[in-house]
Structure formats: C-alpha cells, structure tokens
mmCIF file of the C-alpha atoms, coordinates in Angstrom:
data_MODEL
# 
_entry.id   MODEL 
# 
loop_
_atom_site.group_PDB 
_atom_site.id 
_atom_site.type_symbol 
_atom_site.label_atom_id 
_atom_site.label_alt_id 
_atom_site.label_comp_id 
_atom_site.label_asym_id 
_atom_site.label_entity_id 
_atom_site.label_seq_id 
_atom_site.pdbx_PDB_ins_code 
_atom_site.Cartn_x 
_atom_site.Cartn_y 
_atom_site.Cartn_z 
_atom_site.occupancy 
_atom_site.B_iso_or_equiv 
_atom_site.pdbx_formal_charge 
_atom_site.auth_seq_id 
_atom_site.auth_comp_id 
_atom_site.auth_asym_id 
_atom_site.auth_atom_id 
_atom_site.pdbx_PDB_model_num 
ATOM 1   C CA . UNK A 1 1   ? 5.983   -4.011 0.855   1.00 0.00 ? 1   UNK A CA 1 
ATOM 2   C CA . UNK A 1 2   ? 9.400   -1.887 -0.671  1.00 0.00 ? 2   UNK A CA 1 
ATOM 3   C CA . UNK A 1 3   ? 9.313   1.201  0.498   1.00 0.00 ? 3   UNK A CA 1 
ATOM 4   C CA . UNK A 1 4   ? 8.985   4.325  -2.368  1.00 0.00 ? 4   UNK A CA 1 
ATOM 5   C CA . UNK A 1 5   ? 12.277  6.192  -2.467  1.00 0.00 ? 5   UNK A CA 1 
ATOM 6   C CA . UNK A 1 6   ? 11.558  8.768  -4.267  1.00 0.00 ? 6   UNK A CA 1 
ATOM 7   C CA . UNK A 1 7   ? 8.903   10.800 -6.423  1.00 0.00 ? 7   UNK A CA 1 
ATOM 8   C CA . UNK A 1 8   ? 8.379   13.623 -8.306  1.00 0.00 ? 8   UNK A CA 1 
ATOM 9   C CA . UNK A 1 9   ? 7.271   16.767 -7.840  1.00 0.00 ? 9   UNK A CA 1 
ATOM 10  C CA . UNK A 1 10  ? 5.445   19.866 -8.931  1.00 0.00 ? 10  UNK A CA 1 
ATOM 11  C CA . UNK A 1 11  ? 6.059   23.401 -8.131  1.00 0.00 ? 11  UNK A CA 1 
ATOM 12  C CA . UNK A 1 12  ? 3.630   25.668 -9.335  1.00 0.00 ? 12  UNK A CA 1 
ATOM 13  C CA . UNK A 1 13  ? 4.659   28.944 -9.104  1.00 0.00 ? 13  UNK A CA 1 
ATOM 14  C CA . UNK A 1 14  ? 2.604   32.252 -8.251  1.00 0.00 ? 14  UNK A CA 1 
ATOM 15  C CA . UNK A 1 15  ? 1.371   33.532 -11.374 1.00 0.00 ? 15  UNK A CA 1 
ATOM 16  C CA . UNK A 1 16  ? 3.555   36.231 -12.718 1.00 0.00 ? 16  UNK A CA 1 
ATOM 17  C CA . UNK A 1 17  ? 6.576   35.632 -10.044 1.00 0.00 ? 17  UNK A CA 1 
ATOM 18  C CA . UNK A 1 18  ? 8.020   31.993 -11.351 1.00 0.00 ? 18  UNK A CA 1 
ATOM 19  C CA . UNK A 1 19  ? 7.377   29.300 -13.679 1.00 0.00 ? 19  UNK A CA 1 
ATOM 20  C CA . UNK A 1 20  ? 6.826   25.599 -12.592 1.00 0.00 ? 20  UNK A CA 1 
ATOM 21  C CA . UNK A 1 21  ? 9.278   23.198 -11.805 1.00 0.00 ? 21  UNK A CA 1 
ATOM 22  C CA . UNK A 1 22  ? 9.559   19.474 -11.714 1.00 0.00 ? 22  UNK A CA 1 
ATOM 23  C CA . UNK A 1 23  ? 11.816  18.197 -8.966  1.00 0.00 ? 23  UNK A CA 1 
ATOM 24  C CA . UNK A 1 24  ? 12.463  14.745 -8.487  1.00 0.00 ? 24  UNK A CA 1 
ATOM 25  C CA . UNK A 1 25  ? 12.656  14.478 -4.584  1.00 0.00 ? 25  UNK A CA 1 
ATOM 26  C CA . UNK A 1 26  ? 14.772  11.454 -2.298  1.00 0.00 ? 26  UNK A CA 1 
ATOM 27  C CA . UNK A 1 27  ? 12.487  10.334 0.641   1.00 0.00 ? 27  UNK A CA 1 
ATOM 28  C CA . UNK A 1 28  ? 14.507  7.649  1.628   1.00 0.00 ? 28  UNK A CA 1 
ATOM 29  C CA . UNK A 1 29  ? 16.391  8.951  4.316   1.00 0.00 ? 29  UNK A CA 1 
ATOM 30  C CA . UNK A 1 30  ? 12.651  10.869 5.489   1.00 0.00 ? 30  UNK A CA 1 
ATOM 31  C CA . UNK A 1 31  ? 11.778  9.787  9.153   1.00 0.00 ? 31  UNK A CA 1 
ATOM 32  C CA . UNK A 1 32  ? 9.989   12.904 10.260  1.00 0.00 ? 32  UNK A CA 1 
ATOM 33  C CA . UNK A 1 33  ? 6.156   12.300 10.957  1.00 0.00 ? 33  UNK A CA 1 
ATOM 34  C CA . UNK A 1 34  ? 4.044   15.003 10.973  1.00 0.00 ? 34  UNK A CA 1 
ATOM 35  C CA . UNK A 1 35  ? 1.052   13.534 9.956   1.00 0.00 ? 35  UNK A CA 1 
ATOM 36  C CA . UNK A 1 36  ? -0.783  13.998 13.418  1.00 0.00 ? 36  UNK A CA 1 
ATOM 37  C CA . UNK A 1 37  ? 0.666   17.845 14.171  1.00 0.00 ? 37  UNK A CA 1 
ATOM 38  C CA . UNK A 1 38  ? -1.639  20.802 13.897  1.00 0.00 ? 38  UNK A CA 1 
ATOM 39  C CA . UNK A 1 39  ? 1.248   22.926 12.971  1.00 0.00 ? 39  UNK A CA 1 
ATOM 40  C CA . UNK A 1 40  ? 4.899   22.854 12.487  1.00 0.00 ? 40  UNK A CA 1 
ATOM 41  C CA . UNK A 1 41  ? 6.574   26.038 13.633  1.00 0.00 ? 41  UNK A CA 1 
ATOM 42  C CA . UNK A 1 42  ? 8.393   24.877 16.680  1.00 0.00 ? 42  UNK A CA 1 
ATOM 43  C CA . UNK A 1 43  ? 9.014   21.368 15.050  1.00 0.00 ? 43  UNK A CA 1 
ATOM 44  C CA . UNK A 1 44  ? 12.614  20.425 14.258  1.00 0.00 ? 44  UNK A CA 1 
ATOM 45  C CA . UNK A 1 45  ? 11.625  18.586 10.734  1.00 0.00 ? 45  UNK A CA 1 
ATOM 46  C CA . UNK A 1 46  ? 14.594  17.500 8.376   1.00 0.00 ? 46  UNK A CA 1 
ATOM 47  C CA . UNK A 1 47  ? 13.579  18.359 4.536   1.00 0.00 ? 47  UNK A CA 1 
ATOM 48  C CA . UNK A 1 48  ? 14.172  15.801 1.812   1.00 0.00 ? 48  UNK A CA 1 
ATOM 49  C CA . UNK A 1 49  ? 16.688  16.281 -0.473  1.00 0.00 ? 49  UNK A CA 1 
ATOM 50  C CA . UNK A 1 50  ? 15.172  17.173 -4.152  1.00 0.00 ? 50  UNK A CA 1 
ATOM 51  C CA . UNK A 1 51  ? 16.764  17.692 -7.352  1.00 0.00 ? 51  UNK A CA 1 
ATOM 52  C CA . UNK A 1 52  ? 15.516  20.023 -10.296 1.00 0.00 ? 52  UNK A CA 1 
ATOM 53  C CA . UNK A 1 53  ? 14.694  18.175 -12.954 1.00 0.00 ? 53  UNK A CA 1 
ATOM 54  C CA . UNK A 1 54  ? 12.657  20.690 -15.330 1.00 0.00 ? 54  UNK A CA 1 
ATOM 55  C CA . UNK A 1 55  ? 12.499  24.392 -14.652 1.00 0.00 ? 55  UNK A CA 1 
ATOM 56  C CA . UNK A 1 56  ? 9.920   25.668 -17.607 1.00 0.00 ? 56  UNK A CA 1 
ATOM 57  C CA . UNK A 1 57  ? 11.337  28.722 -17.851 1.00 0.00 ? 57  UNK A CA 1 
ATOM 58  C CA . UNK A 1 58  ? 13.919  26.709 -19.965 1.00 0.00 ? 58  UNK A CA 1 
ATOM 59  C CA . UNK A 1 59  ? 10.849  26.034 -22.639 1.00 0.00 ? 59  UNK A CA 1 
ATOM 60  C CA . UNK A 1 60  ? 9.868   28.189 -25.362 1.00 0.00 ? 60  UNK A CA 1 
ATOM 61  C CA . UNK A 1 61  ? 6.135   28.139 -24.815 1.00 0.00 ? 61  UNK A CA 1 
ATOM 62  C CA . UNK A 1 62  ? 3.775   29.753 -22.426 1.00 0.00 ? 62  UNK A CA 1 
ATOM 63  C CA . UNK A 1 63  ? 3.030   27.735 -19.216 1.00 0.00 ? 63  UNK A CA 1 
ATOM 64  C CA . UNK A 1 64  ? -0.023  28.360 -17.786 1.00 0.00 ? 64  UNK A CA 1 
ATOM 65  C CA . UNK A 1 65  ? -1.315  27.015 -14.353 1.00 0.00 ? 65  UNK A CA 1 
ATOM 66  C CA . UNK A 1 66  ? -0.390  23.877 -14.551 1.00 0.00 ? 66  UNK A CA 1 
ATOM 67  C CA . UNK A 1 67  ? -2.142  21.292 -11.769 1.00 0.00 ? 67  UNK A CA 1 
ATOM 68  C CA . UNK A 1 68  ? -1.933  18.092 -12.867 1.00 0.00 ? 68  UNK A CA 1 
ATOM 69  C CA . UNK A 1 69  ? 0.722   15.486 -13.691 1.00 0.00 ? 69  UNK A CA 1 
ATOM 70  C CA . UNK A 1 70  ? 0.544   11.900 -14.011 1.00 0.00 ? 70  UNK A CA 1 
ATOM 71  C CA . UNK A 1 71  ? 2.872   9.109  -15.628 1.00 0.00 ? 71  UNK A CA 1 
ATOM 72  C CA . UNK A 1 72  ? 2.016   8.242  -19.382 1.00 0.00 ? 72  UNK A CA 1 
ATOM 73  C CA . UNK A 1 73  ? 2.569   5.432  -21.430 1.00 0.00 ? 73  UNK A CA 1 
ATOM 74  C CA . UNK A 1 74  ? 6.035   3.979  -21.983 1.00 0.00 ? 74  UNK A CA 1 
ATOM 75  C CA . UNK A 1 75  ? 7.199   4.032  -24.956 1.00 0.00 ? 75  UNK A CA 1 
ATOM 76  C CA . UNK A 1 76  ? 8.463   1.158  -27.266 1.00 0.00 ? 76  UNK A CA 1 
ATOM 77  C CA . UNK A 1 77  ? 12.600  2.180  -26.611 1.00 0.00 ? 77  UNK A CA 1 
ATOM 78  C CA . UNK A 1 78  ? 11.723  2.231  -22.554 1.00 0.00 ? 78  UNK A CA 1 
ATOM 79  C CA . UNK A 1 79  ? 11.671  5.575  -22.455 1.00 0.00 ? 79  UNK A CA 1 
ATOM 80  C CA . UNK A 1 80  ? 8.520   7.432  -20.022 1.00 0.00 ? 80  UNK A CA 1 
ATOM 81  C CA . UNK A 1 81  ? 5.873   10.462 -21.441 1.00 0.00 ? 81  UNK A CA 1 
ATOM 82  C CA . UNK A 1 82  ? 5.139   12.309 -18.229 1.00 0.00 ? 82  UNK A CA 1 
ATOM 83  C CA . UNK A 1 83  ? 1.929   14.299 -18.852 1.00 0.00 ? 83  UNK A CA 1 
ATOM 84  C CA . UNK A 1 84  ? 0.549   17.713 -17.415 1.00 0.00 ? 84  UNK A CA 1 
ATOM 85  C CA . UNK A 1 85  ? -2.410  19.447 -17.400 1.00 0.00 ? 85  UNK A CA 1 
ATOM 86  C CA . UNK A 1 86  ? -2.856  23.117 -16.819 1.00 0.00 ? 86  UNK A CA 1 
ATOM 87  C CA . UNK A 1 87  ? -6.894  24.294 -17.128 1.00 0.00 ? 87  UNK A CA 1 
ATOM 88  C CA . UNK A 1 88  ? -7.863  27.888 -17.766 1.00 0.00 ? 88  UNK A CA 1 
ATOM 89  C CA . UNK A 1 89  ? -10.637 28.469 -14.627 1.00 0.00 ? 89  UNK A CA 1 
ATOM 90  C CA . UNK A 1 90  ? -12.997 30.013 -16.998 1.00 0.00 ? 90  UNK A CA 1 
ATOM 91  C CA . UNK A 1 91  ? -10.494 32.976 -17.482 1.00 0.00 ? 91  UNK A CA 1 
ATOM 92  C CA . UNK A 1 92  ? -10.053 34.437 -21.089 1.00 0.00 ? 92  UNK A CA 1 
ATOM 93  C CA . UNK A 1 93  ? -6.872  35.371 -20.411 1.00 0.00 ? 93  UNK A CA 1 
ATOM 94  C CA . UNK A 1 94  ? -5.456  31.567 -19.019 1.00 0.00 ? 94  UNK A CA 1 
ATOM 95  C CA . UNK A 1 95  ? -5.890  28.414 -21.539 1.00 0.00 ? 95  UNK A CA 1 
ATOM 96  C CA . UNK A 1 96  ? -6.284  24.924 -21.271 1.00 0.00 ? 96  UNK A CA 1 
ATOM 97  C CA . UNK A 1 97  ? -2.974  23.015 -21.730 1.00 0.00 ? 97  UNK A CA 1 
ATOM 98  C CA . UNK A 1 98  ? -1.874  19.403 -21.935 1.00 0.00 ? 98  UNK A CA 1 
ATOM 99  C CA . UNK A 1 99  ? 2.326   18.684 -22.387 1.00 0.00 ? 99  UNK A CA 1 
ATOM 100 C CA . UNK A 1 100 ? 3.352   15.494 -22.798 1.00 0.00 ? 100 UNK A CA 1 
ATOM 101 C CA . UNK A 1 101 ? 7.317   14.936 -21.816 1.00 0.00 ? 101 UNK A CA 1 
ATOM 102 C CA . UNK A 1 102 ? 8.977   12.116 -23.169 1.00 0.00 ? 102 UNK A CA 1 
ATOM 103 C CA . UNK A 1 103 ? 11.855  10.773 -20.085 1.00 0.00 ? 103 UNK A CA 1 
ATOM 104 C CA . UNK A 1 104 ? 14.885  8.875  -20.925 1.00 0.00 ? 104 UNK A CA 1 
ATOM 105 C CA . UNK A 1 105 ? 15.216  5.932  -19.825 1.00 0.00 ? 105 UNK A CA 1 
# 
C-alpha cells in the first residue's frame, strides 16, 4: 500500500480571535509515533511541515464555525470542489453554511 504524503487541513479558529484556515500539510518525512503516549510534554516530536493554502479572512463573506470538509466532485476540466460545512448549534446569532471551493488542477 503507497503511503499518503500529504493532506489537508482545517484550522478553526476561536470565535472572535481568527478565521479558519486550510493548510495543506507534508507527512512524508513524519516518523514520530505518538499514538500510544498519554501525553506529550517531555516528548521530543518533530512537526510536519504545512503550507497555507486558504486563510478566510481573505474572503468577503462571513465564516461561521466551520467543522466539516470533505472532497467534492471533480469537475469536467480536472479541476477539484472542496466542500465545507459550518452548522449554527441552535444559536440565533451563528448560521448554517455550506462553501463549495473549486481547486485547480
């Protein structure tokens, strides 16, 4: 089985303090397994190197608590719709979002 070398990622931000970003991250170099440690705050853990893809402060529109993203359809020129969902936890104030991204290919 290949190996994944690399994925995307979201940041969701603290309300009020950033927006979300979309990182696309390099794991390929990642050797560091922490899966079986209670805690890492003695560990010696190399990060993975990530790259900012998306900062939605650089968008004209409210973002609101987004927690979802998933891959879309591709479209008919190759190109990917990356979709994310924000819901609105029964807050008047918060709203229900989907954005749908189209990626070059």
């Amino acid at each position: 089985m290949k190996r994944l070398a690399a994925l995307l990622l979201l940041w969701v931000a603290v309300p009020a303090m950033a927006a979300p970003r979309v990182y696309l991250a390099d794991v390929s170099r990642a050797k560091d397994d922490v899966s079986r440690r209670a805690s890492l705050p003695d560990v010696a853990v190399r990060p993975i190197d990530k790259c900012l893809l998306l900062n939605f402060d650089q968008l004209e529109i409210r973002i609101d608590n987004l927690e979802a993203m998933a891959w879309g359809p591709r479209q008919k020129d190759s190109a990917r719709t990356l979709v994310l969902a924000s819901e609105d936890n029964d807050d008047a104030s918060q709203a229900n979002q989907i954005l749908v991204l189209r990626v070059a290919p």
